[in-house]
C-alpha positions as CSV (number, residue, x, y, z in Angstrom):
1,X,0.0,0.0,0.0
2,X,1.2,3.3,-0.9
3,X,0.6,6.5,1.1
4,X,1.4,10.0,-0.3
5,X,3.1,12.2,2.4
6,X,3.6,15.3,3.4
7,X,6.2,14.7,5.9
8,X,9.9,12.7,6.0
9,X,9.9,9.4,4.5
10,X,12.0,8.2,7.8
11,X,9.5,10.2,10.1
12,X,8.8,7.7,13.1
13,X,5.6,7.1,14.2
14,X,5.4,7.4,17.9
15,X,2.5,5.5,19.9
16,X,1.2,6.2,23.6
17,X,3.1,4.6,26.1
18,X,0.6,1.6,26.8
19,X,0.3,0.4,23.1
20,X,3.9,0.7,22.6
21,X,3.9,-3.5,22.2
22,X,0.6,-3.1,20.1
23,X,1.3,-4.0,16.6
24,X,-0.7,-3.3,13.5
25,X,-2.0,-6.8,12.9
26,X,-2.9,-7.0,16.5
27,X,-5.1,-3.8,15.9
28,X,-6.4,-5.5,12.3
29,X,-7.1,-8.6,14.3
30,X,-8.8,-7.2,17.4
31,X,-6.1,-8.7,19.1
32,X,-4.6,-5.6,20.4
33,X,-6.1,-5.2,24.3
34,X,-6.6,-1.8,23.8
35,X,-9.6,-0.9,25.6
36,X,-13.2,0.2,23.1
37,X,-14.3,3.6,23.5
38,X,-17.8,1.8,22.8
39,X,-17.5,-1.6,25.0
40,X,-21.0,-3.5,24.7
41,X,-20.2,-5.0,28.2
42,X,-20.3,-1.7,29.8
43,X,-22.8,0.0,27.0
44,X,-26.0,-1.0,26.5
45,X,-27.1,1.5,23.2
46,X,-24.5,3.5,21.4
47,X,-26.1,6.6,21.9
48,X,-24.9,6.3,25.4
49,X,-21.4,7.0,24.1
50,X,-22.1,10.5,22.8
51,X,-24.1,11.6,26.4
52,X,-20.8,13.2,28.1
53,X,-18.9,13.6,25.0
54,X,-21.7,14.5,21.6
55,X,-19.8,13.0,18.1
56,X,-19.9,16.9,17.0
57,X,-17.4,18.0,18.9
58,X,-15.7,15.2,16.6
59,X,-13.9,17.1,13.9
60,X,-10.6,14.9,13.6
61,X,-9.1,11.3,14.4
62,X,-7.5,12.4,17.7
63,X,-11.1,13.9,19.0
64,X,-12.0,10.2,19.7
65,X,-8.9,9.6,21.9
66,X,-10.6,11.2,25.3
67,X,-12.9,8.3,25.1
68,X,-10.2,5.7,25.2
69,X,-7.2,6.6,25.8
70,X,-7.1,6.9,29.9
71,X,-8.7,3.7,30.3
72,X,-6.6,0.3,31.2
73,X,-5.6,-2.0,28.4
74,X,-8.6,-4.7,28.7
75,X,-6.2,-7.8,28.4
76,X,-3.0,-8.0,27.6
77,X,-2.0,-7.8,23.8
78,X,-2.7,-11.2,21.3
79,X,-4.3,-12.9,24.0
80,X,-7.6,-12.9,23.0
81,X,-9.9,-11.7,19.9
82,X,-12.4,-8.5,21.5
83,X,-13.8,-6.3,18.4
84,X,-12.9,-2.7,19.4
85,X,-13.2,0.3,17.6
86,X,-10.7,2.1,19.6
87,X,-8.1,0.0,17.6
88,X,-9.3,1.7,13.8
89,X,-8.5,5.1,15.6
90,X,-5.2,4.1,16.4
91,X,-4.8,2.7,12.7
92,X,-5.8,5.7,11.9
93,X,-3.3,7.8,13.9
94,X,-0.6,5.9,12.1
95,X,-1.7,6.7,8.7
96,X,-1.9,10.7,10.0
97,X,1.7,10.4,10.7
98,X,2.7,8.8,7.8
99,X,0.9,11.5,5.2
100,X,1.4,14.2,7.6
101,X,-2.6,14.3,6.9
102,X,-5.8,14.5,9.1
103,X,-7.2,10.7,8.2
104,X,-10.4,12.6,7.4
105,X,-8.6,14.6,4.7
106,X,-6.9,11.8,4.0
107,X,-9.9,9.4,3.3
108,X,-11.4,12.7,1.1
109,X,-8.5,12.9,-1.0
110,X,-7.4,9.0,-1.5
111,X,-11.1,7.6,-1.6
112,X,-14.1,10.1,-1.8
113,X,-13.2,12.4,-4.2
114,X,-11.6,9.8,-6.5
115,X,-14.4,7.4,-6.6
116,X,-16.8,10.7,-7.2
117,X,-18.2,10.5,-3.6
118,X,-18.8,14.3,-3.4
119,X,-21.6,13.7,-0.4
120,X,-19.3,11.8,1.7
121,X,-17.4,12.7,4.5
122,X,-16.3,11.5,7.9
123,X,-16.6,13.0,11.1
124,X,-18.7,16.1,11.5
125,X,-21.6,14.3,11.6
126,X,-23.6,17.4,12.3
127,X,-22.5,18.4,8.4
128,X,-24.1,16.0,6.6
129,X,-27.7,15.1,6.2
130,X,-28.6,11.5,7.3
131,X,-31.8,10.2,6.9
132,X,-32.5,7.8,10.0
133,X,-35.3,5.2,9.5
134,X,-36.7,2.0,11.4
């Protein structure tokens, strides 16, 4: 996979202390231990995620890290498979680091706007108009 950059090729891409062990296929696998910032065990509806925190104040990648990030590892890396969302955010952190680009900018650039997807976007979920039905 190629990225484009903005930054260094040989730029380093520095993680929180606690996933320093955590490696990219443990985060593809679910494998990782890093704890959900939406854990079903804990959550009963997903709305309950955005009562403290509402998804627009969520404008970039590192705007979901407040909802992780001070929470223990939930076992300890590769033990076990756990999905966890928590772990695409930190996927997504490397990626920033790599291009030197917001991944929502990133994601606009690279996929939207080259597959014509002119009324996508991510984040800023207060933007877009969504059409809810049940």
């Amino acid at each position: 996979m190629k990225f484009p950059t903005r930054r260094k090729q040989n730029s380093q891409v520095r993680r929180p202390v606690k996933y320093k062990n955590v490696t990219v296929k443990q985060l593809l696998n679910h494998t990782s231990g890093a704890p959900d910032y939406f854990d079903e065990n804990v959550m009963d509806e997903y709305e309950e995620l955005w009562i403290d925190y509402p998804n627009y104040k969520i404008r970039h990648n590192s705007d979901l890290l407040p909802l992780f990030i001070n929470k223990p590892m939930t076992y300890p890396r590769g033990e076990r498979f756990q999905y966890n969302n928590s772990g695409y955010v930190l996927l997504a952190m490397i990626i920033e680091k790599i291009t030197g680009m917001y991944f929502d900018q990133y994601l606009k650039e690279n996929i939207f706007d080259r597959c014509g997807m002119k009324s996508t976007g991510y984040y800023e979920m207060d933007k877009y108009n969504f059409c809810f039905g049940k």
